[in-house]
Each structure stands twice: as C-alpha cells, then as structure tokens.
C-alpha positions as CSV (number, residue, x, y, z in Angstrom):
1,X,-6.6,-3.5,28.5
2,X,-3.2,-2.4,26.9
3,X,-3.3,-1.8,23.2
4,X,-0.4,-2.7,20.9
5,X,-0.7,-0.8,17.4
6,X,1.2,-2.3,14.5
7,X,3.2,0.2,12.4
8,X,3.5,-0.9,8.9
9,X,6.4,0.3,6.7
10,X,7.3,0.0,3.2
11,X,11.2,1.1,2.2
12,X,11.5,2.6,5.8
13,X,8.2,5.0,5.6
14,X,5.1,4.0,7.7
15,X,2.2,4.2,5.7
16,X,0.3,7.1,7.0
17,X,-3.1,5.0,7.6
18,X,-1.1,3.4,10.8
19,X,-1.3,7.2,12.7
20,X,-4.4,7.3,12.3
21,X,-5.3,4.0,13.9
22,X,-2.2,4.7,16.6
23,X,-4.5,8.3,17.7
24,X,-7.7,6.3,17.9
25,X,-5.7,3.5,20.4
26,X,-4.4,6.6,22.3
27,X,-8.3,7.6,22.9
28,X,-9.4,4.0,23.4
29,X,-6.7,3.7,26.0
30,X,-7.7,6.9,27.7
31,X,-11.0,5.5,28.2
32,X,-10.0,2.2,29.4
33,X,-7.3,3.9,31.7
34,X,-4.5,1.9,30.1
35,X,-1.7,2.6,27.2
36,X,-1.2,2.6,23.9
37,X,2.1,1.1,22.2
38,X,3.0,0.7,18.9
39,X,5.5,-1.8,17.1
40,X,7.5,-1.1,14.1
41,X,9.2,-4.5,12.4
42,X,12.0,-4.0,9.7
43,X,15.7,-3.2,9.8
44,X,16.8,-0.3,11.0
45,X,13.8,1.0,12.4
46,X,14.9,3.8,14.6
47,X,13.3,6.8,12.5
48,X,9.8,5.3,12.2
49,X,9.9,4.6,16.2
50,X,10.9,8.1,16.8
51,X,7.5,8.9,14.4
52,X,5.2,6.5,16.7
53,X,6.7,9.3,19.9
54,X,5.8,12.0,18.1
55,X,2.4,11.0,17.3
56,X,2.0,9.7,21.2
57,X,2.7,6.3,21.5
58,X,4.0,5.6,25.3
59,X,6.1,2.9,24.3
60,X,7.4,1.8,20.5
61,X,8.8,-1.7,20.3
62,X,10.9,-2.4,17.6
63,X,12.4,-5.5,16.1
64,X,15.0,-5.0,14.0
65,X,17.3,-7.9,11.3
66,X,17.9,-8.2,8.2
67,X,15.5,-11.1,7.4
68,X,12.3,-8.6,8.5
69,X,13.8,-5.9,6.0
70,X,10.7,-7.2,3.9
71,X,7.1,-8.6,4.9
72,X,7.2,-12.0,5.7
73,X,4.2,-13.8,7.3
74,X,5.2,-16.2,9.3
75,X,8.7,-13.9,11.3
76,X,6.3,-10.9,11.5
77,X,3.5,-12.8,13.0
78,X,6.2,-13.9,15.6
79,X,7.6,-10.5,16.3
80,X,4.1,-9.7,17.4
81,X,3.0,-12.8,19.5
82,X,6.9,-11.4,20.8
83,X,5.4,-7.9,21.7
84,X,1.9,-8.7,22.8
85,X,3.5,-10.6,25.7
86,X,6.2,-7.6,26.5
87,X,3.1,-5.2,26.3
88,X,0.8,-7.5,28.1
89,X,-1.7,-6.4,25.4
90,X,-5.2,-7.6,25.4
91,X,-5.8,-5.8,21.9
92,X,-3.8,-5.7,18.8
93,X,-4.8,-3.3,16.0
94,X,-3.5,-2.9,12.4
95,X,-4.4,-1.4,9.3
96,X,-6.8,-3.2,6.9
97,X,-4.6,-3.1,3.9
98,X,-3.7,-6.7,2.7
99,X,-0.6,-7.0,4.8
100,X,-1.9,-6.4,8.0
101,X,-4.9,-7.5,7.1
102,X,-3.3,-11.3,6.6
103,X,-1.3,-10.3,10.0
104,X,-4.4,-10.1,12.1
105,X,-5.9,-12.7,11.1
106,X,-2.8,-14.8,11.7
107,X,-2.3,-13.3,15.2
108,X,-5.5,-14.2,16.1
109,X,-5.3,-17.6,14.8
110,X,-2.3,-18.1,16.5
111,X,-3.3,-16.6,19.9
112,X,-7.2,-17.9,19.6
113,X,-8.2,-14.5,19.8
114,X,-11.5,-12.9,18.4
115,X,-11.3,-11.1,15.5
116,X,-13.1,-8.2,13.7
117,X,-11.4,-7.5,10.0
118,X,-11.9,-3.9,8.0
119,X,-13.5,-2.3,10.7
120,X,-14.8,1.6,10.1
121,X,-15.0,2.5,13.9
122,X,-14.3,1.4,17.1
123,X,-15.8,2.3,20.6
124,X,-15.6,1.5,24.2
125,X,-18.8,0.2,25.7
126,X,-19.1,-0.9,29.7
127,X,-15.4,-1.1,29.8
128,X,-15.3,-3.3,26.7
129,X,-14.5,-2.6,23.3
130,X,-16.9,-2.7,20.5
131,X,-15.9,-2.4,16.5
132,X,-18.3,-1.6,13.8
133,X,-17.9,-3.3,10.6
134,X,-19.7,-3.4,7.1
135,X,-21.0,-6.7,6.2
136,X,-23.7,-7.5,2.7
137,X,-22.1,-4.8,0.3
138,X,-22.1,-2.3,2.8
139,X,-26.0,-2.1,3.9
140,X,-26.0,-3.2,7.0
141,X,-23.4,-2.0,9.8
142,X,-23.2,-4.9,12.8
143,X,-21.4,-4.0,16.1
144,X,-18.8,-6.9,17.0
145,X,-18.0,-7.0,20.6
146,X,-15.4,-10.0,21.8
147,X,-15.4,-12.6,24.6
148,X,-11.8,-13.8,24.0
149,X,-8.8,-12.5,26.1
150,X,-7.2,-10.9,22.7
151,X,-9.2,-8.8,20.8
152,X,-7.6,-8.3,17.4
153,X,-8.6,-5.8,14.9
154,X,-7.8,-4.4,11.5
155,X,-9.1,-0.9,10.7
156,X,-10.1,0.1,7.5
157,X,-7.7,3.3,6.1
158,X,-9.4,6.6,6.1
159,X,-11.8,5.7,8.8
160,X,-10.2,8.0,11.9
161,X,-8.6,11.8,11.5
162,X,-5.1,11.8,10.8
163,X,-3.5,13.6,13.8
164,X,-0.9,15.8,14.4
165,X,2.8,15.0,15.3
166,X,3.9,16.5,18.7
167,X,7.0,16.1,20.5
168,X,6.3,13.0,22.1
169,X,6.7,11.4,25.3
170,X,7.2,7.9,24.7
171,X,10.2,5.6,24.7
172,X,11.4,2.9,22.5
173,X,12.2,-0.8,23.4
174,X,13.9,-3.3,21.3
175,X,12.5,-6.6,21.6
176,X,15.8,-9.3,21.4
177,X,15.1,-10.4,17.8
178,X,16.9,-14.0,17.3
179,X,15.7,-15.3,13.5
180,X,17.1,-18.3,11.8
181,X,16.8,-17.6,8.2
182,X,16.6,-21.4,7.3
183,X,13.6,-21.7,9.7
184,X,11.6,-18.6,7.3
185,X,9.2,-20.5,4.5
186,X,8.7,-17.9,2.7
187,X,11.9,-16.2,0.4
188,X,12.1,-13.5,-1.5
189,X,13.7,-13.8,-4.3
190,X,13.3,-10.4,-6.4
191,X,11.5,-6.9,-5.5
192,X,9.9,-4.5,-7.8
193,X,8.3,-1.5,-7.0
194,X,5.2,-0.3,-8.7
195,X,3.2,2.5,-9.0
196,X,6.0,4.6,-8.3
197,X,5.0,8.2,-7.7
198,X,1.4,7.2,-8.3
199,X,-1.5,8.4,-5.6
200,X,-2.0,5.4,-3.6
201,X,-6.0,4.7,-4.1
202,X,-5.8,3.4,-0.6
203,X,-5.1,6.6,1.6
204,X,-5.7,9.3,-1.1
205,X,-8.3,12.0,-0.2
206,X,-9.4,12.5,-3.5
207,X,-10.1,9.4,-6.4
208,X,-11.4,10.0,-10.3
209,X,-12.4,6.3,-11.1
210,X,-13.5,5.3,-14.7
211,X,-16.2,2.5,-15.6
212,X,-17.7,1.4,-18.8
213,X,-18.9,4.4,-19.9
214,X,-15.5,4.6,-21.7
215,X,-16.4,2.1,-23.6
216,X,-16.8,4.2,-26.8
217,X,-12.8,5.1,-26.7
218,X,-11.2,3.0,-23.6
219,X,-7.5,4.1,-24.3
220,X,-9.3,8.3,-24.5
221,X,-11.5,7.8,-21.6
222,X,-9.1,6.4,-19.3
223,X,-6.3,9.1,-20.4
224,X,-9.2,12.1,-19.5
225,X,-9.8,10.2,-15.9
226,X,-5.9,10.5,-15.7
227,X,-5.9,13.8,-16.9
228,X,-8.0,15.4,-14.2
229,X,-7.1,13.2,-11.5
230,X,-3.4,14.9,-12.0
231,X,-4.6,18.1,-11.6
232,X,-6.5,17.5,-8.2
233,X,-3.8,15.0,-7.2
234,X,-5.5,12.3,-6.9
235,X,-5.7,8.5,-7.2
236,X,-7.2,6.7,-10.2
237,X,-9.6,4.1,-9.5
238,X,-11.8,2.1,-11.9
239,X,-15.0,-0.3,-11.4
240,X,-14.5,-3.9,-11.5
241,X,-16.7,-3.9,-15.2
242,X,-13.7,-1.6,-16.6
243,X,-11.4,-4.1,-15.1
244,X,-12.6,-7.3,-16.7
245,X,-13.2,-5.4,-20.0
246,X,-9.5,-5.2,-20.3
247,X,-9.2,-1.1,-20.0
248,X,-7.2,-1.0,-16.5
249,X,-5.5,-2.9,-14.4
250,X,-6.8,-4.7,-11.3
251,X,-4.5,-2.4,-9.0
252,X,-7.1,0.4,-9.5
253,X,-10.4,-1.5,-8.9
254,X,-12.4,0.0,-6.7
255,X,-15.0,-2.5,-4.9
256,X,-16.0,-6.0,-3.1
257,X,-13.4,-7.5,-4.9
258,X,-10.5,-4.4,-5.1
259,X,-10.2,-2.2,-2.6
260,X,-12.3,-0.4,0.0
261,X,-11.5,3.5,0.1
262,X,-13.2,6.5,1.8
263,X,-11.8,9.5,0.2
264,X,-12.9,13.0,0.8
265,X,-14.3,13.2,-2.6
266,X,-15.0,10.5,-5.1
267,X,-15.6,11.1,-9.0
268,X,-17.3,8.3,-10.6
269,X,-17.5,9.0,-14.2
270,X,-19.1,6.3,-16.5
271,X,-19.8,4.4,-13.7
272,X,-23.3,2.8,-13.4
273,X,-23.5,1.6,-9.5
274,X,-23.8,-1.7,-9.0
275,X,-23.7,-2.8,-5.3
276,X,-20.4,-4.6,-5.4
277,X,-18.9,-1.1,-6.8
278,X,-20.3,0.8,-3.9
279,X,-19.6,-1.8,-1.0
280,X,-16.1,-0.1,-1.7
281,X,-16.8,3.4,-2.3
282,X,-20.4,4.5,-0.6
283,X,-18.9,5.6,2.4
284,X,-16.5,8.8,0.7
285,X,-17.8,11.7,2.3
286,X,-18.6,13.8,-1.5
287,X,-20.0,11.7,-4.7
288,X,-19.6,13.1,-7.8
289,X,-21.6,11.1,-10.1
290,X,-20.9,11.2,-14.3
291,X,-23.2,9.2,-16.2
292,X,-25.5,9.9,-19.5
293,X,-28.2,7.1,-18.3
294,X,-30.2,9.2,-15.4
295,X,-31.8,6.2,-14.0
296,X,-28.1,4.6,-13.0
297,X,-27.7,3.2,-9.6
298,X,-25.0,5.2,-8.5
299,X,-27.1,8.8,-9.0
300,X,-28.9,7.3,-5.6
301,X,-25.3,7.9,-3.4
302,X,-24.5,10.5,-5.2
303,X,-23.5,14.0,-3.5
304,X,-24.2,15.6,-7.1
305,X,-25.1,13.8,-10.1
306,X,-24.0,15.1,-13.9
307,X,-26.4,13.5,-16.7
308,X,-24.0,13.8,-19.3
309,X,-21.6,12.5,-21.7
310,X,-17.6,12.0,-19.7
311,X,-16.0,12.7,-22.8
312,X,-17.6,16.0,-22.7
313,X,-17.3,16.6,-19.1
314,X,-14.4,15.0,-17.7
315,X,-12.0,18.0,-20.2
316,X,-14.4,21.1,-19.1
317,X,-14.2,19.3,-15.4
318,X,-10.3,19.4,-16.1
319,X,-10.0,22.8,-17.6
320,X,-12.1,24.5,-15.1
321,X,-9.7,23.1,-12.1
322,X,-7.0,23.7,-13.9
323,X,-7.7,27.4,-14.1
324,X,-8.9,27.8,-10.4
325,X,-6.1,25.9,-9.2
C-alpha cells in the first residue's frame, strides 16, 4: 500500500499540521513495507518539496501553474487523481482543516474510495489500515477500517508529534501540469488575508478561549483573554454562546460547529461546558477551567478547576506569567 500525503500551503508556506501527518505515513509505510510520498500543488513549489525531503518523504510530486497559485477545488482535486496514479497509491492522507478536508472528500468521491474524515489516529491492523475517529460530541471513539481499493483520510491537526527535519533522502517529480483556465469553475476574483500575525487556533499549542462569563463587560473580558493569551503566545478561542452573543467572531469558535483543536494547554475562562463546546476541545492534553458556578460542566474535564470570578483571575493569571516569563 503506497501512501501519498498532501502538502497544503498558504502564500508558499506548508502549514505545519501536514509534517506531522507526512511522519505518521512514513511509520505507516514502514509497517506495510511500502513508501511514503507527498505532493505539494501551487506555483513555484520548489522550496516546500525540498521541506517534504527533509522531513523524509521518498518522493515529493509537485505540480506547478499559475492557475493552482490559489486553492481551487475542482484543478486540485485533479492534480491528485494525477498523483495517485504516478504513486500507484492506495491511501491518500490530508490534513483535516477545511481545505483538505473538502479535498478528501472529493478525492474519494471521485475515485469511489472509503473515507474516514477528522481522524485522531491511525494504525495498521493485519496488514490493513485502521483510523480512529470521534463521533456523538466526542464520547465514543469508533475504529473505521476500509474495504475499497483507496483508502482516503483526513487527519485532525495536533493529533501526531511534529518531527524533526533531517537532511533528507528523497527526490522530487513534477507531474506534467496542462490546465485550461476557461475549463476552472471556480474564479478568484480578490484575496485578503486575515488574522495576520494572529496564533492560528488550529495548530497552536497553547489557546485562552472566553465564553459568557464575560457577559458582565464583553468588550473587558475579551481584551483580558487577549491579554494573557499574548503573553503565553497563544491563540484566542471562544465558545459558540460568546459567538452568537455578538462578543467575537466566528473565526475563534471553538466546538461542533468551529473548529476542533488539541492544544497542549487549554484555558477556558467563563466557559460553562456544554458538550458541543468540548466535542472540540476535550481532547487538549491540560484544562484549565475558570468559572464562578462550581457545579459547571466543564470542571468535569478539567485538568485544574478555578471557582472564581475571570475578571479577577484572568489579570493576576496575566501578571503572574508575565513576571515568570
């Protein structure tokens, strides 16, 4: 079974969550006694393929033209039925984040593969491979082994080590890349970047998220999650509750219906715990829990639990790390 890896980019920098899921191919491959290759779409892609060496990919194919500068569906989903065939690959991997989430899903449309979306870990069982995804909010785990010839799979961020870049003994391979812009669907007719600078809540080891309990002063309580998430560099998150309330935008909801992250440390200040909310937090490997109501939901995840007020906390929580830091 050959792997192909998909190696998402943004501006000409792979986002880091693809290494990860490229070092847990090279282990899957090991185990299978095949390969693992990566592919890298864009326009002038040279730099990230000399990445996917360094982190050990055997073979990098790249497809480079103008019209794949940016993500469009329908080319990219070609350049990959295009390098599943050159690989002879019988699994396909991405990322879970929304792009190659919507990738997978088309690949395996398109190639009536099986498909197991935002799994946390994969494994190899009697030669065969076997995901592990959450499904009901996150309490219960099911296994999801395949029976079609493709086995396609998107892999939720944060769920493997990030490895270490060696020198690499791979090679690259462009892929003959013939694209009739007329033939695209989809245009692109303006790009703005946002959030620039900001943590990304996706692949950030550390998130402060906000919920209602800043209801008292929402512009206050928001600016003290900020505050403290600056000092620990780390990404601002919110629950869906502070969302719909007006207080934050969507881009930080954390949950069922934002996004799933598994930082190293989560701090959940005014946040009660509803089971939508931790379907996309549970799984961060330290809880720190704010909340003046000591029955809340959340206290029950929780690594360590404050009953307390976050307008009190959240500045002495900000001062203290600011001083030890």
């Amino acid at each position: 079974m050959s792997i192909l890896v998909w190696i998402e980019q943004n501006n000409g920098v792979a986002v880091a969550s693809c290494w990860e899921v490229l070092a847990k191919a090279q282990e899957l491959a090991a185990q299978m006694g095949s390969s693992a290759a990566a592919l890298v779409i864009g326009d002038g892609v040279d730099a990230i393929a000399q990445e996917a060496i360094g982190y050990g990919a055997a073979t990098v194919y790249t497809a480079s033209s103008p019209a794949l500068a940016r993500y469009r569906l329908q080319p990219y989903a070609a350049v990959v039925e295009q390098a599943l065939d050159a690989a002879g690959a019988t699994l396909f991997l991405t990322n879970a984040t929304l792009r190659g989430g919507s990738l997978a899903a088309t690949v395996a449309c398109q190639r009536g593969g099986g498909i197991a979306a935002n799994a946390s870990d994969l494994r190899v069982e009697g030669g065969k491979l076997v995901a592990t995804r959450a499904i009901f909010s996150g309490n219960i785990l099911a296994d999801v082994a395949f029976e079609s010839t493709l086995a396609v799979v998107s892999v939720r961020p944060r769920s493997f080590p990030m490895p270490e870049m060696g020198a690499g003994g791979g090679s690259a391979q462009a892929l003959p890349v013939s694209i009739d812009e007329s033939s695209i669907r989809e245009k692109i007719s303006d790009f703005r970047a946002a959030d620039t600078g900001a943590v990304s809540l996706t692949d950030a080891k550390i998130i402060v998220s906000g919920g209602r309990g800043v209801a008292a002063d929402p512009f206050k309580g928001f600016a003290l999650v900020g505050e403290l998430a600056d000092v620990l560099g780390a990404a601002m998150g919110a629950s869906r509750a502070a969302v719909d309330a007006g207080y934050i935008p969507y881009k930080h909801q954390v949950g069922q219906t934002g996004k799933t992250v598994k930082p190293d440390l989560y701090i959940a200040a005014g946040i009660s715990g509803a089971i939508q909310h931790l379907a996309g937090m549970g799984n961060s490997k330290v809880i720190v829990a704010i909340n003046k109501d000591r029955d809340a939901p959340i206290f029950g995840r929780a690594t360590f639990g404050i009953v307390d007020d976050l307008f009190v906390v959240l500045p002495a929580l900000t001062a203290e790390f600011k001083q030890r830091l």
